[in-house]
N, C-alpha and C positions, 0 to 999 in steps of 0.2 A: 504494500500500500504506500501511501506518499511517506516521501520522506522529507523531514524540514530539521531543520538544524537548531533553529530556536520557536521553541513554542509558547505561548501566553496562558496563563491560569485562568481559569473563569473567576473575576469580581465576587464580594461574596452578595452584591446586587446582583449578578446573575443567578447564583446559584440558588439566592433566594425566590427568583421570580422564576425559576425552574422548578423548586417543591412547589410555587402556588399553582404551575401550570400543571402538574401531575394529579395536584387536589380535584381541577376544575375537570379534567379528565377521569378520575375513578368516581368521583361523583355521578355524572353522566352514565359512567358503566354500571353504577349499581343502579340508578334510576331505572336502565335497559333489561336491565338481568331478568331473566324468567318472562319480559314482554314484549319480545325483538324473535321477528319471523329468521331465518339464513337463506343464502343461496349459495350456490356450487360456481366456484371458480373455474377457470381454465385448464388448471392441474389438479382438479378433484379437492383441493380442499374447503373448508365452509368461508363463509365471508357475509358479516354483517352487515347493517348501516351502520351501527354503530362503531363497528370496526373502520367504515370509511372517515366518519367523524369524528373516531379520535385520530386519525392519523392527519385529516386536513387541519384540526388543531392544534395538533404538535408541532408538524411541520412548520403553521403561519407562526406558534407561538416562537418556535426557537428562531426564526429567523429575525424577530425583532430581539429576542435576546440575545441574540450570536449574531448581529449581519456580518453578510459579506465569509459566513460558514456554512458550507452545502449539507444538506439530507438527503442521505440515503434509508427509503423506509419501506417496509413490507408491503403497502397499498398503495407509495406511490416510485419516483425515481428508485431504481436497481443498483445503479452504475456509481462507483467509486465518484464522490466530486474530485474535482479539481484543488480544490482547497486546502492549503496546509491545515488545516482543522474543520472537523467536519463530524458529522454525528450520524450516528445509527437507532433506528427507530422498529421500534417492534409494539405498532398501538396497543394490539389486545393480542397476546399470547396463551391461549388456549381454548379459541374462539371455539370447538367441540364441545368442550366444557360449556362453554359461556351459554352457546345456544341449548345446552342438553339440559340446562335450568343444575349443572355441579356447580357451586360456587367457589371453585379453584382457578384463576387464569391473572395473567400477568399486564403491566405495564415496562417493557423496557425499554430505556431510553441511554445510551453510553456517546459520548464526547471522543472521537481519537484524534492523538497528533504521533506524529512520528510513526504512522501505521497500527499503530496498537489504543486501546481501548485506555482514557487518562481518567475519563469523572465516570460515576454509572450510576443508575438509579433506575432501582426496580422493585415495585410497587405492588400490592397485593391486596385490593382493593375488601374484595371480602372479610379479608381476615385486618384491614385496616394495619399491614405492615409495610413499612418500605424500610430499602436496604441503598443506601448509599453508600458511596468509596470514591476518594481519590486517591488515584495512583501517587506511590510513596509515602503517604500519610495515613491510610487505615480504611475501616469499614463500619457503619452506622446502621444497627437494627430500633428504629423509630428515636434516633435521636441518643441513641447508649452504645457506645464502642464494645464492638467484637473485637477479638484475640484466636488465634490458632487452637489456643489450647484450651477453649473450651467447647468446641466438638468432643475432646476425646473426654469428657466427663460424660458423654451421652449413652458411652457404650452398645452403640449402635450397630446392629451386624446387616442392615440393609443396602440391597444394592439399588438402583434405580433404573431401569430400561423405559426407553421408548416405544411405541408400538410397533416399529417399525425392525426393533435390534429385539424382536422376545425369539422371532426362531431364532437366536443362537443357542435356543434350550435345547434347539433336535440336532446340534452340529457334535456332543461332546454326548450321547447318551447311558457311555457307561461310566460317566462322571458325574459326580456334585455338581450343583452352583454353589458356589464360593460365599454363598450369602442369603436371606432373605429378600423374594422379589419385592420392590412395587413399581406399580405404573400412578405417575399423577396427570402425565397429560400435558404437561405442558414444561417446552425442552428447559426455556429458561430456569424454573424453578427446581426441574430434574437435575440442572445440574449444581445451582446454588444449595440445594439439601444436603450436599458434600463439605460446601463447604461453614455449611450453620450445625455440623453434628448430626444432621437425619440419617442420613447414609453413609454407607464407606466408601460408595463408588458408584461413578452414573456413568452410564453406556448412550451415546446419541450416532443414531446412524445415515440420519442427514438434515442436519440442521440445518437452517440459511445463517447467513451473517447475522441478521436481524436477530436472530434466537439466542446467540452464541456471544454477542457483542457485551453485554451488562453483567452475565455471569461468569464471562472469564476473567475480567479486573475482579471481581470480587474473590472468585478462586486463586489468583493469582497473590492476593493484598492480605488473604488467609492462610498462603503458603501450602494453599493442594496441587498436586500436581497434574497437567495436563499434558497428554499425547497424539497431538494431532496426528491420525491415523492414514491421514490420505493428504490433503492438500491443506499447507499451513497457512493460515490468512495474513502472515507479515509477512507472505512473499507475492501478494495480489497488487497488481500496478492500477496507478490513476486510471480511470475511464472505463475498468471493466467492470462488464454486465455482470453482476453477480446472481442476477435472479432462476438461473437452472443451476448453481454453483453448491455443491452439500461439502461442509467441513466436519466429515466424521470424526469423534474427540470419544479418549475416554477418560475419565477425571477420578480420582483417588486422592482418600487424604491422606497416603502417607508412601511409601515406596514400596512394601511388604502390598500394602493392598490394589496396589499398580498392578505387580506383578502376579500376583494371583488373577487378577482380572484380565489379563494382556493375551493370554492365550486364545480366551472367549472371543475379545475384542476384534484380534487379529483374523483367528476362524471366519467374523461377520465378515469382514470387509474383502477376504478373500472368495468367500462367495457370490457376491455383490457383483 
């Protein structure tokens, strides 16, 4: 992705009129929840109105709080901006959820410079959670600093799959799974469970950028490790279409739980 040599922090005036644009946005979603018909996209997946309307929101909001910083978002532009700084947008991540009346589904929204993902913040309207980070300074669950190490007070033996990575349960049949499944549905929070202590390890077998952009500075700012499995996204140049582009990843929080997972992981994508 772009590369820039000096990059500028977001104001803590922007970063403020960014919690109020995330408010003004999960508000709306819950207003919608449980009374918003769907339709079928192009590639089979669902897609709300509301889904469009938080995405023209975000987009008009950040560009008066960021101008002259491009968006790239799941409903609308694909393609890397131009811009040494620029943002990734994922309006409502788990729109299945969303329309199926579960009240589990996401707001991500992450800031990159230098190619990689700097501010992120990812929203959980339902459950009235959000998780902020900036890169080199830490991670925010509603306003209280997280730490590494308190995942591992959770004693968690779950692993996390998407619906898309459960047959790797038929690739290894005369083996264990390494853990307790679950599916929640939705990639982004699939893989932040890793790094808030829910699980030990999430499995994504074709994220988009969009999905993958908010949860890896958090995973990263929490010290879990990730293994881009196929194509790593610091090495995507300005201008590319990222909208048929999947960044297979698998994320563990700790090296022991890597590698127990690694086998699985690799088995998917080689069948893929």
């Amino acid at each position: 992705m772009n590369q820039s040599p000096i990059s500028k922090p977001l104001s803590k005036a922007q970063l403020i009129s960014i919690h109020h644009l995330v408010d003004e946005v999960a508000k709306r979603q819950l207003q919608d929840f449980g009374q918003i018909n769907s339709d079928i996209k192009p590639d089979g997946t669902l897609i709300t109105e509301c889904d469009r309307w938080s995405d023209k929101t975000i987009v008009q909001g950040l560009s008066k709080i960021a101008p002259g910083e491009g968006v790239l978002s799941e409903e609308g532009k694909q393609s890397i901006p131009s811009s040494s700084e620029y943002w990734v947008v994922d309006p409502l991540d788990g729109t299945t959820n969303f329309a199926a009346g579960i009240p589990y589904w996401a707001i991500s929204i992450a800031r990159f410079t230098n190619g990689e993902p700097e501010t992120a913040f990812l929203d959980i309207p339902a459950l009235k959670k959000r998780i902020f980070a900036i890169k080199g300074k830490g991670v925010w669950l509603n306003d209280k600093p997280l730490n590494p190490e308190s995942r591992f007070k959770k004693n968690s033996d779950c692993i996390s799959l998407c619906s898309r990575s459960i047959k790797v349960l038929q690739m290894k049949p005369e083996q264990s799974f390494p853990g307790k499944i679950r599916l929640l549905g939705v990639s982004s929070l699939n893989m932040t469970s890793v790094a808030i202590g829910q699980t030990i390890a999430a499995l994504e077998a074709t994220p988009k950028i969009w999905d993958v952009a908010a949860a890896w500075l958090i995973l990263e700012e929490l010290n879990c490790l990730i293994n881009w499995l196929d194509i790593n996204p610091k090495n995507i140049l300005s201008g590319t279409d990222l909208s048929s582009v999947n960044f297979p990843l698998l994320t563990a929080s700790s090296k022991d739980k890597l590698n127990n997972m690694l086998p699985w992981a690799t088995a998917l994508i080689q069948d893929s």
